[in-house]
FILUM-851069 format. One record per residue (C-alpha): residue in three letters; z, x, y negated. Coordinates in steps of 0.05 Angstrom, whole numbers, plus 5000, padded with zeros to 4 digits. Each point is the difference from the previous one (the first is absolute). Example, Ala and Ser with C-alpha at 12.3 -4.5 7.8 and 13.67 -1.06 7.14 Angstrom:
// FILUM-851069
residuo = Ala&Z = 5156&X = 5246&Y = 5090 $
residuo = Ser&Z = 4987&X = 5027&Y = 4931 $
***
This chain:
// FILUM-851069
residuo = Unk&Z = 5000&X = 5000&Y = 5000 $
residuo = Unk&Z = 5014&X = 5056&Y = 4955 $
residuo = Unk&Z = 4937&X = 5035&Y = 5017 $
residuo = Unk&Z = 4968&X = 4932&Y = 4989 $
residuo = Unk&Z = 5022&X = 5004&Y = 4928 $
residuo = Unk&Z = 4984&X = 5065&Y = 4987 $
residuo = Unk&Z = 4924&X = 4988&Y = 5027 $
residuo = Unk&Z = 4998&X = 4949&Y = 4943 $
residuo = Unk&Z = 5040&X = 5041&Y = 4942 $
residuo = Unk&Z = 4944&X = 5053&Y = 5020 $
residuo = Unk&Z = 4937&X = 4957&Y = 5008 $
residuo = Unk&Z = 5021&X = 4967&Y = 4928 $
residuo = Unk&Z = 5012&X = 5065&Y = 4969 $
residuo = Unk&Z = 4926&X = 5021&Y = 5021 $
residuo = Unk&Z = 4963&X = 4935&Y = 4979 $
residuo = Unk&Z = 5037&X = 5010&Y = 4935 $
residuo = Unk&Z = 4979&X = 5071&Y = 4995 $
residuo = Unk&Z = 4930&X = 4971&Y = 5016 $
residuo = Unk&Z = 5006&X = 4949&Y = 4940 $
residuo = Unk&Z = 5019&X = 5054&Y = 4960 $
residuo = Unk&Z = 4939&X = 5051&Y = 5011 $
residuo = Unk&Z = 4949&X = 4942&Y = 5005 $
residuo = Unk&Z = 5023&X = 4980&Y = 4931 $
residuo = Unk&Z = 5008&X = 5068&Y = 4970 $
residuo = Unk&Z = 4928&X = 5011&Y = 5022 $
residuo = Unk&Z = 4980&X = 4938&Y = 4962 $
residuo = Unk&Z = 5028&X = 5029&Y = 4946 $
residuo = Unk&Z = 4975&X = 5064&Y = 4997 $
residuo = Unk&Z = 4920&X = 4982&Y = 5022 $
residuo = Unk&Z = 5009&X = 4941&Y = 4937 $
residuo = Unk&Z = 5018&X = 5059&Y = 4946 $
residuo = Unk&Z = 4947&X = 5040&Y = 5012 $
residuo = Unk&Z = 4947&X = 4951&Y = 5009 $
residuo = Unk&Z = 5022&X = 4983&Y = 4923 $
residuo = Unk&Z = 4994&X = 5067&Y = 4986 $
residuo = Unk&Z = 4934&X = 5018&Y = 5022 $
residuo = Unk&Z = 4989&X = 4934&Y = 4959 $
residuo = Unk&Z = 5023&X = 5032&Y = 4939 $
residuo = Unk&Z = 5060&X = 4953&Y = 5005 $
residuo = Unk&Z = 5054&X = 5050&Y = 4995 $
residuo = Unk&Z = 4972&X = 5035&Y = 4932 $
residuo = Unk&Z = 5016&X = 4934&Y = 4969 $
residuo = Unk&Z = 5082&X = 4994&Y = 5010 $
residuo = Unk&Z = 5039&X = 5009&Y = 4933 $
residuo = Unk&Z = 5020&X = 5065&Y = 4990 $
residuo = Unk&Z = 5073&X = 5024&Y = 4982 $
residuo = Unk&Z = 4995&X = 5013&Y = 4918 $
residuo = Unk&Z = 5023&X = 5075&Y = 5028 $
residuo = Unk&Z = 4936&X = 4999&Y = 5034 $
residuo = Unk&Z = 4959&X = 4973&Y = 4946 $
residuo = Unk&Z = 5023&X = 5054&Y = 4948 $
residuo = Unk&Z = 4987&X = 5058&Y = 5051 $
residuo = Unk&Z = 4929&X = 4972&Y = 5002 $
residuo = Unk&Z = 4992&X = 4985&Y = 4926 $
residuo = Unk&Z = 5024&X = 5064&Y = 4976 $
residuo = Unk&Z = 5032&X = 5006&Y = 4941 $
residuo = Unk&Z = 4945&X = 4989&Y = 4938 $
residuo = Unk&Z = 5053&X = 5019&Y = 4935 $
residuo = Unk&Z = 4949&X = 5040&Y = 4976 $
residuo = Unk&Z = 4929&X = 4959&Y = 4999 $
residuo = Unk&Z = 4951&X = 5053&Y = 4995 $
residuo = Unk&Z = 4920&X = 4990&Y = 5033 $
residuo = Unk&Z = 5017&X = 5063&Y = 5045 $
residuo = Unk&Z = 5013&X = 4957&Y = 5060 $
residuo = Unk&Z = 4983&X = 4995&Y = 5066 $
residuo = Unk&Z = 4960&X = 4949&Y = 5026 $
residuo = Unk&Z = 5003&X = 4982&Y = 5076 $
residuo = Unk&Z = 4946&X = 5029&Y = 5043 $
residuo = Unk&Z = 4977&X = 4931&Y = 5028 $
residuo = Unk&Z = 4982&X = 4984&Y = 4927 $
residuo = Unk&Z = 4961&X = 5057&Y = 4984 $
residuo = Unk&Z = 4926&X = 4982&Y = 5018 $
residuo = Unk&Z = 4957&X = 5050&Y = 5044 $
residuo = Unk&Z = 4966&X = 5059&Y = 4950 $
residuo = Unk&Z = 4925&X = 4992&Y = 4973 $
residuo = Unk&Z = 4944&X = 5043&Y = 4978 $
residuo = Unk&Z = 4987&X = 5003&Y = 4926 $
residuo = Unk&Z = 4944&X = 5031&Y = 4962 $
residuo = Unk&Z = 5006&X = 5061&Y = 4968 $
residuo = Unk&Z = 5018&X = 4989&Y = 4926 $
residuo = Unk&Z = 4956&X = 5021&Y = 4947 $
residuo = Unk&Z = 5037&X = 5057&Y = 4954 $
residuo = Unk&Z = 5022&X = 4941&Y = 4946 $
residuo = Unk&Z = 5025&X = 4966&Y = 5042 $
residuo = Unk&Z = 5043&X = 5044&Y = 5036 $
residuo = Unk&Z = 5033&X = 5013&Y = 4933 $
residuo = Unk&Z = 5014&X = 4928&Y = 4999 $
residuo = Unk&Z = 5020&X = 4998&Y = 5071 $
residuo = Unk&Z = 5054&X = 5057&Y = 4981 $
residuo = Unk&Z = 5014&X = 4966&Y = 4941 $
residuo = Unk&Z = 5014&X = 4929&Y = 5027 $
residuo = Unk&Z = 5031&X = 5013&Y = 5071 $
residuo = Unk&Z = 5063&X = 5014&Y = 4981 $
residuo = Unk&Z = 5017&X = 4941&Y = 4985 $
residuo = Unk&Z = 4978&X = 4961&Y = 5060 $
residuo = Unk&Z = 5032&X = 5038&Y = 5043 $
residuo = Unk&Z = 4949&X = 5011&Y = 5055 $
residuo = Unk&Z = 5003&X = 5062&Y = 5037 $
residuo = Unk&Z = 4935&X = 4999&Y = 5039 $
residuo = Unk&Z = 4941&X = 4969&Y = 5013 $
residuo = Unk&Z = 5015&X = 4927&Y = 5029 $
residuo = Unk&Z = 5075&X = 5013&Y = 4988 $
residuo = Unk&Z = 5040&X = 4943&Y = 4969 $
residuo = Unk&Z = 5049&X = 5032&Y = 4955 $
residuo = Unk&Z = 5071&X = 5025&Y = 5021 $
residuo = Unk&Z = 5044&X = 4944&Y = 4975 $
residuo = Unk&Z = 5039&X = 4948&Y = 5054 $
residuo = Unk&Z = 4959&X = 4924&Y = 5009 $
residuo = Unk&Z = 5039&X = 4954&Y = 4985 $
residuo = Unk&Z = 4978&X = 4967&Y = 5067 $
residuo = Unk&Z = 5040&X = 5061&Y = 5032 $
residuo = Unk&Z = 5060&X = 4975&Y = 4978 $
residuo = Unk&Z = 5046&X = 4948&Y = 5034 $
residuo = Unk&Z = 4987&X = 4929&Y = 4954 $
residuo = Unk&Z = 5079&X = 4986&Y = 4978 $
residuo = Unk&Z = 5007&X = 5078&Y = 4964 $
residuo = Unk&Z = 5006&X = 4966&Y = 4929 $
residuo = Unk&Z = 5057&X = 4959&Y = 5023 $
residuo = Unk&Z = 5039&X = 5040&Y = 5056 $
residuo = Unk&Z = 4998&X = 4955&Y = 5047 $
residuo = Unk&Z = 4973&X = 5014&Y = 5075 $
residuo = Unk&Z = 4938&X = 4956&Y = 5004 $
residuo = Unk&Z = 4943&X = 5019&Y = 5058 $
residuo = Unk&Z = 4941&X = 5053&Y = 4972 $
residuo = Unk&Z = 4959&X = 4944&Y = 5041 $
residuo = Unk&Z = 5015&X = 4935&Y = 4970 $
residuo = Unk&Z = 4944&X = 4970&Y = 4952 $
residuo = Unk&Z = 4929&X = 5010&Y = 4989 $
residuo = Unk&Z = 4957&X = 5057&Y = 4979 $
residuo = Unk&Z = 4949&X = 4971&Y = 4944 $
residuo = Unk&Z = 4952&X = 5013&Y = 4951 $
residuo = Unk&Z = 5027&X = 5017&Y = 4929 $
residuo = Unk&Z = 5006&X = 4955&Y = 4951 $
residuo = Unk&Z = 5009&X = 5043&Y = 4949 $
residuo = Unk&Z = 4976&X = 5072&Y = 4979 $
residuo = Unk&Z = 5016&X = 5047&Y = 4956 $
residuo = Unk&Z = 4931&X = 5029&Y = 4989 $
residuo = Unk&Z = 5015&X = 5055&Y = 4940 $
residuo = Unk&Z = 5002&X = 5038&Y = 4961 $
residuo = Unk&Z = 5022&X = 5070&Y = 5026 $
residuo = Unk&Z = 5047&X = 5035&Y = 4960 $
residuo = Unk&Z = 5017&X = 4930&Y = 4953 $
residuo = Unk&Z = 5063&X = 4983&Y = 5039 $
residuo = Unk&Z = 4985&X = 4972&Y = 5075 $
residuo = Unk&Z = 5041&X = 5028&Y = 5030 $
residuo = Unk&Z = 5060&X = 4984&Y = 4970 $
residuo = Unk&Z = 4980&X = 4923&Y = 4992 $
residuo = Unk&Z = 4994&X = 5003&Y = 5077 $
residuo = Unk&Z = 5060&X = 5021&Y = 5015 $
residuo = Unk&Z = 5031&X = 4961&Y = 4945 $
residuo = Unk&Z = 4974&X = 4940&Y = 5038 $
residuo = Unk&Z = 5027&X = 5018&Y = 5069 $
residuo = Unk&Z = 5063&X = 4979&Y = 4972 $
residuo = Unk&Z = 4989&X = 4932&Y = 5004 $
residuo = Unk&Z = 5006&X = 4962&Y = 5068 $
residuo = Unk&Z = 4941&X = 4962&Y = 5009 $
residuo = Unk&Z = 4950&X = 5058&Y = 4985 $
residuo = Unk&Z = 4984&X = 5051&Y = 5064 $
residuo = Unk&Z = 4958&X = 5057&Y = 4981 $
residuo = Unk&Z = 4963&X = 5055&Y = 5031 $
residuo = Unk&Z = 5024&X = 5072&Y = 4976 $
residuo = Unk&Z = 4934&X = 5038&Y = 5007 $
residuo = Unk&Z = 4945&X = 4989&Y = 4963 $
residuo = Unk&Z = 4951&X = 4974&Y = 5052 $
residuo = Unk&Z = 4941&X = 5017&Y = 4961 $
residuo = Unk&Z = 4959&X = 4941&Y = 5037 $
residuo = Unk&Z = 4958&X = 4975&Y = 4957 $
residuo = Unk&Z = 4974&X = 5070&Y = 4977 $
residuo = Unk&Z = 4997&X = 5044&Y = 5055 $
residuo = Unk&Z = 5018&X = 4972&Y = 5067 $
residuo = Unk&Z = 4966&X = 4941&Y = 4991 $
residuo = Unk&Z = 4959&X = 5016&Y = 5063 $
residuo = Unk&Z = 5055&X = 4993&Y = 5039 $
residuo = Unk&Z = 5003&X = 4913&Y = 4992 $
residuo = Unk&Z = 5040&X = 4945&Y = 4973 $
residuo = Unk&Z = 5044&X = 5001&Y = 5063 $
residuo = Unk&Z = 5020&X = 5078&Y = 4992 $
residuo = Unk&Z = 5019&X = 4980&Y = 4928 $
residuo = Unk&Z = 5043&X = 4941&Y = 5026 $
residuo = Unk&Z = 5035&X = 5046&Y = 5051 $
residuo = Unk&Z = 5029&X = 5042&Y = 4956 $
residuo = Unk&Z = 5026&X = 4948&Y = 4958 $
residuo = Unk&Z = 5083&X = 4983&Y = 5000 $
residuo = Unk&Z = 5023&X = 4942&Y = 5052 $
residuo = Unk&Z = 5016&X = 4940&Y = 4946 $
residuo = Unk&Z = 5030&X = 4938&Y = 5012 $
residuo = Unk&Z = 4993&X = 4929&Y = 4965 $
residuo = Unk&Z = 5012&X = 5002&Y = 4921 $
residuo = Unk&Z = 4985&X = 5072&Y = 5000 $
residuo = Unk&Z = 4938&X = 5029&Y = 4968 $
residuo = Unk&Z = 4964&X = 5069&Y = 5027 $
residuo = Unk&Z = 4984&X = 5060&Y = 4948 $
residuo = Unk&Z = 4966&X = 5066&Y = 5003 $
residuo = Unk&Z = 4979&X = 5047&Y = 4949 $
residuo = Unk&Z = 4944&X = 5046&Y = 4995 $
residuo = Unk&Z = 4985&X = 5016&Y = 4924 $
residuo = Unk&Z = 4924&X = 5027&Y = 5013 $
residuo = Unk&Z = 4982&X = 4934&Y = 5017 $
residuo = Unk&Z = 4989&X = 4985&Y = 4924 $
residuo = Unk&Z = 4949&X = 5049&Y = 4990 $
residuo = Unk&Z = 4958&X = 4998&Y = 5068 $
residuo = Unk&Z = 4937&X = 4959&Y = 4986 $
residuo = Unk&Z = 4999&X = 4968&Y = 5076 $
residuo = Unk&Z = 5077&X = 4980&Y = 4999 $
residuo = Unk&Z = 4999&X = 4934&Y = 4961 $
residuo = Unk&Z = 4940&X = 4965&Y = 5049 $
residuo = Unk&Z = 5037&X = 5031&Y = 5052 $
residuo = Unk&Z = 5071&X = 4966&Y = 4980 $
residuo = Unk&Z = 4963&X = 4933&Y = 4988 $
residuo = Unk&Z = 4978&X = 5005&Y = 5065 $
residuo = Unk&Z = 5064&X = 5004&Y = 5040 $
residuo = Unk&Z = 5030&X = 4950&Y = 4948 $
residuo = Unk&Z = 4962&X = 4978&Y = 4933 $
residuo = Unk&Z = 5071&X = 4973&Y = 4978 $
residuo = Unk&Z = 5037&X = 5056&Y = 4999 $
residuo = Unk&Z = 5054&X = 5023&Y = 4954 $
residuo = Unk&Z = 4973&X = 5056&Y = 4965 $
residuo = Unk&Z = 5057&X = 5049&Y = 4959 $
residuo = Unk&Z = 4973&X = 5054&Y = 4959 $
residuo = Unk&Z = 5053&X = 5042&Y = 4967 $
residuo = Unk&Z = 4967&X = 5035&Y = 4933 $
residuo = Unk&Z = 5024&X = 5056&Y = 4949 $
residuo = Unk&Z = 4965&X = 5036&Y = 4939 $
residuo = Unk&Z = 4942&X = 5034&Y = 5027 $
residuo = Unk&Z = 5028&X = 5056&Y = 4958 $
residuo = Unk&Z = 5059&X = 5012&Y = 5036 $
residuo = Unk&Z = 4983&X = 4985&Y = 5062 $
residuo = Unk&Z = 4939&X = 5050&Y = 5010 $
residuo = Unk&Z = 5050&X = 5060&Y = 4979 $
residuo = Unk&Z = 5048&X = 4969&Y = 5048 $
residuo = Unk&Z = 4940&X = 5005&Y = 5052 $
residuo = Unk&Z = 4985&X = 5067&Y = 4974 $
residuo = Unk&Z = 5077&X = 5029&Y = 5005 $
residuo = Unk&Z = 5013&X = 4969&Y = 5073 $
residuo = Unk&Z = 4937&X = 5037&Y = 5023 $
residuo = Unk&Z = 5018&X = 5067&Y = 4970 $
residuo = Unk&Z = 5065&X = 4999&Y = 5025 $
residuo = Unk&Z = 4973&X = 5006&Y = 5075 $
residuo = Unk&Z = 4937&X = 5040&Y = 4976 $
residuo = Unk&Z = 5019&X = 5045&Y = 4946 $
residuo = Unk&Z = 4929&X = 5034&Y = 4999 $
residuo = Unk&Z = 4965&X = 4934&Y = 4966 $
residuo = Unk&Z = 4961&X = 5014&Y = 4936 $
residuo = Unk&Z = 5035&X = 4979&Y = 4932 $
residuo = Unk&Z = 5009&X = 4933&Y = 4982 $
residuo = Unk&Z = 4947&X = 4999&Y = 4943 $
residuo = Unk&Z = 4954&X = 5032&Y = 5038 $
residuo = Unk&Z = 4999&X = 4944&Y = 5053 $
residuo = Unk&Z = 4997&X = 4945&Y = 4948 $
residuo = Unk&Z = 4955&X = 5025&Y = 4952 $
residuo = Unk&Z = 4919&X = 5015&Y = 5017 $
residuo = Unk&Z = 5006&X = 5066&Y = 4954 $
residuo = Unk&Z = 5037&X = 5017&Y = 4949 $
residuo = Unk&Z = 4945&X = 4993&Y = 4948 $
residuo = Unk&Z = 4980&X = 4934&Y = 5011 $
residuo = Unk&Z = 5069&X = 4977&Y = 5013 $
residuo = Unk&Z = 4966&X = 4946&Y = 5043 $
residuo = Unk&Z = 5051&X = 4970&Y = 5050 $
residuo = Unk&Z = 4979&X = 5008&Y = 5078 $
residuo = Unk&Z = 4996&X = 4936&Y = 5032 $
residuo = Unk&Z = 4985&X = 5030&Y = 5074 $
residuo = Unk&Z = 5070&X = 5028&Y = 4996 $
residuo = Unk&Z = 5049&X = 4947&Y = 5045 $
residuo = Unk&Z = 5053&X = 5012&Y = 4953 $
residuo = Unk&Z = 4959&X = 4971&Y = 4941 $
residuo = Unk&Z = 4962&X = 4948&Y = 5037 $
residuo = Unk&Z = 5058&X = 4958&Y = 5031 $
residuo = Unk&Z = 5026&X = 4990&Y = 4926 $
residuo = Unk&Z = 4938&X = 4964&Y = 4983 $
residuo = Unk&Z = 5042&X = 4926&Y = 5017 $
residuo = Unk&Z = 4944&X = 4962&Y = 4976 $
residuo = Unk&Z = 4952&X = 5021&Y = 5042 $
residuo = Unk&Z = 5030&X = 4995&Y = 5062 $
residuo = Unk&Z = 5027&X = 4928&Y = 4982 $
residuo = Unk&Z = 4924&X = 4981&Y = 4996 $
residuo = Unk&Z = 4986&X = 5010&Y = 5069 $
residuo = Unk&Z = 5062&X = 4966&Y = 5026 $
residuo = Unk&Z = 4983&X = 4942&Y = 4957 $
residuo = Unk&Z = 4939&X = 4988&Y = 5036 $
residuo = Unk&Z = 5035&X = 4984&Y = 5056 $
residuo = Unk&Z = 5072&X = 4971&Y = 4978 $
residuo = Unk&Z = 5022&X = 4952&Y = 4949 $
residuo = Unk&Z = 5038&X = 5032&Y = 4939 $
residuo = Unk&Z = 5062&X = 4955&Y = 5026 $
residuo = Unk&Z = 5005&X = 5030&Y = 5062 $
residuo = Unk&Z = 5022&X = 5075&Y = 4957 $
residuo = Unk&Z = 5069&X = 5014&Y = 4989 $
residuo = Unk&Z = 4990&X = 5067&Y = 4937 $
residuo = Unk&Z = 5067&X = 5039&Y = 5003 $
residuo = Unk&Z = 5017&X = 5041&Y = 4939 $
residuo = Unk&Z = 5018&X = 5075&Y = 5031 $
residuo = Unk&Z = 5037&X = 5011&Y = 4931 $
residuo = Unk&Z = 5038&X = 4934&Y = 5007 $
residuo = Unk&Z = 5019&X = 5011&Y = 5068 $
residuo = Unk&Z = 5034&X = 5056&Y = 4977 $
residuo = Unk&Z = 5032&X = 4977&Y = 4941 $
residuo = Unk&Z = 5019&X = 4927&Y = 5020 $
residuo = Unk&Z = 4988&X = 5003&Y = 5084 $
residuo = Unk&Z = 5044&X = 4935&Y = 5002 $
residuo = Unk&Z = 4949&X = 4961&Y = 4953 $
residuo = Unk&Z = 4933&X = 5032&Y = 5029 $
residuo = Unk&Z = 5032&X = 4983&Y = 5077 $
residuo = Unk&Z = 5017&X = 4922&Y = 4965 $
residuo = Unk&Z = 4922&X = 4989&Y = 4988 $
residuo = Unk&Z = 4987&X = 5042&Y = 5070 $
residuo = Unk&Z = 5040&X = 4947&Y = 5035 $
residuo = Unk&Z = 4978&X = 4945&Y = 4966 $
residuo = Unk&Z = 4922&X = 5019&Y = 5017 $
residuo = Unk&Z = 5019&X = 4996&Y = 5075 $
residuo = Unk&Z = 5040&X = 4945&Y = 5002 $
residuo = Unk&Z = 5056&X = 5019&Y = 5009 $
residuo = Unk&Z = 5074&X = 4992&Y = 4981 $
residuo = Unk&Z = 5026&X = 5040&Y = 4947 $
residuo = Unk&Z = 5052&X = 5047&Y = 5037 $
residuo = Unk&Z = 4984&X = 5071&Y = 4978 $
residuo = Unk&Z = 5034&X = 5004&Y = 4932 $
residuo = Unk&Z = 5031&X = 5047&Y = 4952 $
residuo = Unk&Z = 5059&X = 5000&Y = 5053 $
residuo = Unk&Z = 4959&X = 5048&Y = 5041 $
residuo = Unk&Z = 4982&X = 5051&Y = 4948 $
residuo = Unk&Z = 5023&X = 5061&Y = 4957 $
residuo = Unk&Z = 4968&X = 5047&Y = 4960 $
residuo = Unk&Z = 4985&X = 5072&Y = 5030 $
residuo = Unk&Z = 5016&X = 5047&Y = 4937 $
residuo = Unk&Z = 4971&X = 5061&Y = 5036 $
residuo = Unk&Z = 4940&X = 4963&Y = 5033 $
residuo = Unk&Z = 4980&X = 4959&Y = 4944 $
residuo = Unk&Z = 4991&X = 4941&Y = 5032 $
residuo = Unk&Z = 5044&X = 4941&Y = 5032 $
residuo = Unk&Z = 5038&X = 5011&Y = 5073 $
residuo = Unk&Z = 5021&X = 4950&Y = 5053 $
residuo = Unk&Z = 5072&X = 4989&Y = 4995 $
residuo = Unk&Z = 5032&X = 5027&Y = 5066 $
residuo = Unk&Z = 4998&X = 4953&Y = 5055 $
residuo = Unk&Z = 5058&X = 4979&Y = 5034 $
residuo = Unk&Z = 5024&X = 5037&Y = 5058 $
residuo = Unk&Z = 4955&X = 5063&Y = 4970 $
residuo = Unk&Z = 5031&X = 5060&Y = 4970 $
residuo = Unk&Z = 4955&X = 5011&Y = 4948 $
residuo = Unk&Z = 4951&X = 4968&Y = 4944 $
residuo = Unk&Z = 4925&X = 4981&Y = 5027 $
residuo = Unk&Z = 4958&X = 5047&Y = 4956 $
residuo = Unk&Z = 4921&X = 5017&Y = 5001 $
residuo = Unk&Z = 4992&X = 5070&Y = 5027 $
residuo = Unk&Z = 4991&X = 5070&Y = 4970 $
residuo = Unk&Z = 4928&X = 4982&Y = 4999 $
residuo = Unk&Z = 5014&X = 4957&Y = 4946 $
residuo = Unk&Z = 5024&X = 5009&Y = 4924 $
residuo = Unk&Z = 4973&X = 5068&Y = 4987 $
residuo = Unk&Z = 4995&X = 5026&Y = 4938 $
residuo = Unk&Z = 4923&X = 5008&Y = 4981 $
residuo = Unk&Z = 4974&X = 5068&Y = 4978 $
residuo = Unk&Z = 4977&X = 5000&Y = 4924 $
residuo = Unk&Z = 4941&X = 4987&Y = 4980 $
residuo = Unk&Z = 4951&X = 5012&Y = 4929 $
residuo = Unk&Z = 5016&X = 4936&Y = 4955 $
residuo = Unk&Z = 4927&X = 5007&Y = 4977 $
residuo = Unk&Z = 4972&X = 4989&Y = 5079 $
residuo = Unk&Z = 5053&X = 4934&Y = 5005 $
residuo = Unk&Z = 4982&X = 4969&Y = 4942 $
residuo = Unk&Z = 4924&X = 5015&Y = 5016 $
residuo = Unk&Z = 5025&X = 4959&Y = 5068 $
residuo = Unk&Z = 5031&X = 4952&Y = 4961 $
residuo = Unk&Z = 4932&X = 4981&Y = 4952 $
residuo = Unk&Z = 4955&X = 5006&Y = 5066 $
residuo = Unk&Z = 5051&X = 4943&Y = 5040 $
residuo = Unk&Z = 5016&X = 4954&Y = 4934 $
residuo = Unk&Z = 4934&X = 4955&Y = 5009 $
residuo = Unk&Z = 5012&X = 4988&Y = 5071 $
residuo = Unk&Z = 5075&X = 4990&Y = 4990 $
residuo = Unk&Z = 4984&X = 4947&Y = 4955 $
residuo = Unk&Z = 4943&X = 4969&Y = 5046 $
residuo = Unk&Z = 5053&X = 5000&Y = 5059 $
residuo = Unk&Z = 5053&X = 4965&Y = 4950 $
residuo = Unk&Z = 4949&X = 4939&Y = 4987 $
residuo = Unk&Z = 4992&X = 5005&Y = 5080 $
residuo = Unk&Z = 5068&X = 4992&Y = 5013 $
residuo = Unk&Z = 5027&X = 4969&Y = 4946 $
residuo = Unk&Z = 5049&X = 5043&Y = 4990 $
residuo = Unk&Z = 5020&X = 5055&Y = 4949 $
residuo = Unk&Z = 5026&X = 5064&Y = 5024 $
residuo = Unk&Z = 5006&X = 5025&Y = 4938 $
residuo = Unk&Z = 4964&X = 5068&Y = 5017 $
residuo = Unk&Z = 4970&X = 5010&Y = 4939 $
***
């Protein structure tokens, strides 16, 4: 009888053991089959996790990385003609591209887990990857940069970090490239990117119309002046061998005749550039963003920004304070950071001097299309 009993203490104790490894198994075969379904990718993260992944962006300089998965495969260009490799030199440090078919080295905003604005774990998977509906399509050197990442504050804007450069030069690679490197966005959020070259390539505006004809289009401006010396200074300062200022902008020195083939001088001509996109777009779908203002009063620039998109007014003066060494307005620092959110080194440098005579020979040569581009826009920069 005691035998009997131990039979059936025994016999249970295997069929429980059984139950056991049957439903372990179960277990076990269901987790991976959601992770070769990309299931597992999409469980919130610990906010530990999140900030290991995010790094930590204090300083907002363009000198970031940019995931390898986002970086399209290299192309073949033609060799440039000797003018145009002095524009090359004279324009590429600014977009950041370090070869060929490279997209420059700052972190997509599509790399980055959805809830970093806020704090809160939410999955790097949740919502949909889309088409922007909004672009901030120049001009370099008038202030992009720093209205982008004046935007990302808000929560209902995702942005990519990179330029993509789409539109211009990888345009080859399709509509649904483009949309794959765009941020994951849920409902009531809007999708950005900025690429300020856009303004001045001929083929960009059809291009844009084509993906989306009512797009948002944002095009941050500043005195042609000023901004083609602060083209100028950001290219010497990674190739100090460039010829003088003067003798890029000017023909000869005899003629004093301004040299329109040089980038630096042509992206200042506003006027012109606004003529081709206006073929194309509507002068209600442009947002113009005064460079100067955006500096002086960010808060009251980022008011009309927000307005444009449509969206509530929550970047304010509450997020800003003046940068006495910059020169310009910095992000007030974030909670749970230990520091300010500045633009980089690359920004805010002082700008070599240059002959009064050859700026205000600038200044006479840019007047009549500064005042053409005014009665464009309606809207007086004051450059003049």
């Amino acid at each position: 009888m005691g035998c009997s009993g131990c039979r059936v203490r025994f016999n249970f104790g295997k069929a429980l053991s059984k139950v056991s490894v049957f439903f372990t198994m179960v277990l076990i075969f269901t987790y991976f089959f959601y992770c070769l379904t990309g299931f597992c990718d999409s469980a919130p993260r610990t906010l530990y996790t999140q900030q290991t992944l995010n790094g930590d962006y204090d300083t907002l300089d363009d000198n970031r990385r940019v995931p390898d998965k986002l970086r399209p495969p290299a192309r073949l260009y033609d060799a440039p003609s000797p003018r145009n490799a002095t524009d090359r030199a004279l324009s590429g440090a600014d977009e950041q591209v370090d070869a060929p078919g490279q997209l420059p080295h700052q972190v997509s905003d599509g790399a980055k887990d959805s809830g970093q604005s806020s704090g809160i774990p939410v999955s790097n998977t949740f919502g949909t990857k889309k088409f922007p509906q909004a672009i901030i399509i120049g001009v370099k050197k008038g202030g992009t940069r720093a209205l982008l990442e004046f935007l990302r504050i808000h929560p209902d804007v995702r942005a990519v970090g990179a330029e993509p450069h789409f539109f211009d030069r990888f345009y080859d690679r399709g509509l649904e490239w483009y949309r794959n490197l765009m941020p994951r966005t849920l409902d009531g959020q809007i999708t950005m990117e900025k690429t300020p070259s856009y303004f001045v390539t001929k083929e960009a505006p059809g291009r844009v119309c084509t993906m989306n004809c009512h797009t948002k289009l944002i095009v941050v401006v500043r005195d042609p002046v000023t901004r083609a010396v602060s083209d100028y200074t950001q290219t010497l300062s990674k190739n100090p061998g460039l010829p003088s200022f003067e003798n890029l902008a000017l023909k000869n020195s005899s003629t004093d005749l301004i040299d329109t083939t040089w980038s630096a001088v042509r992206i200042g001509l506003y006027a012109k550039h606004l003529e081709n996109w206006l073929q194309h777009f509507p002068l209600s779908h442009f947002l113009f963003v005064s460079g100067e203002r955006l500096v002086s009063d960010p808060a009251g620039e980022m008011g009309r920004v927000q307005d444009f998109l449509g969206l509530k007014r929550v970047v304010s003066d509450k997020h800003f304070y003046f940068n006495q060494t910059k020169g310009f307005p910095c992000l007030k620092k974030p909670e749970g950071s230990s520091r300010p959110r500045c633009l980089g080194k690359s920004k805010g440098r002082p700008h070599p001097q240059i002959p009064s005579e050859v700026l205000q020979r600038l200044r006479d040569f840019y007047r009549p299309f500064n005042h053409r581009f005014y009665q464009m826009s309606g809207q007086d920069f004051g450059w003049d």
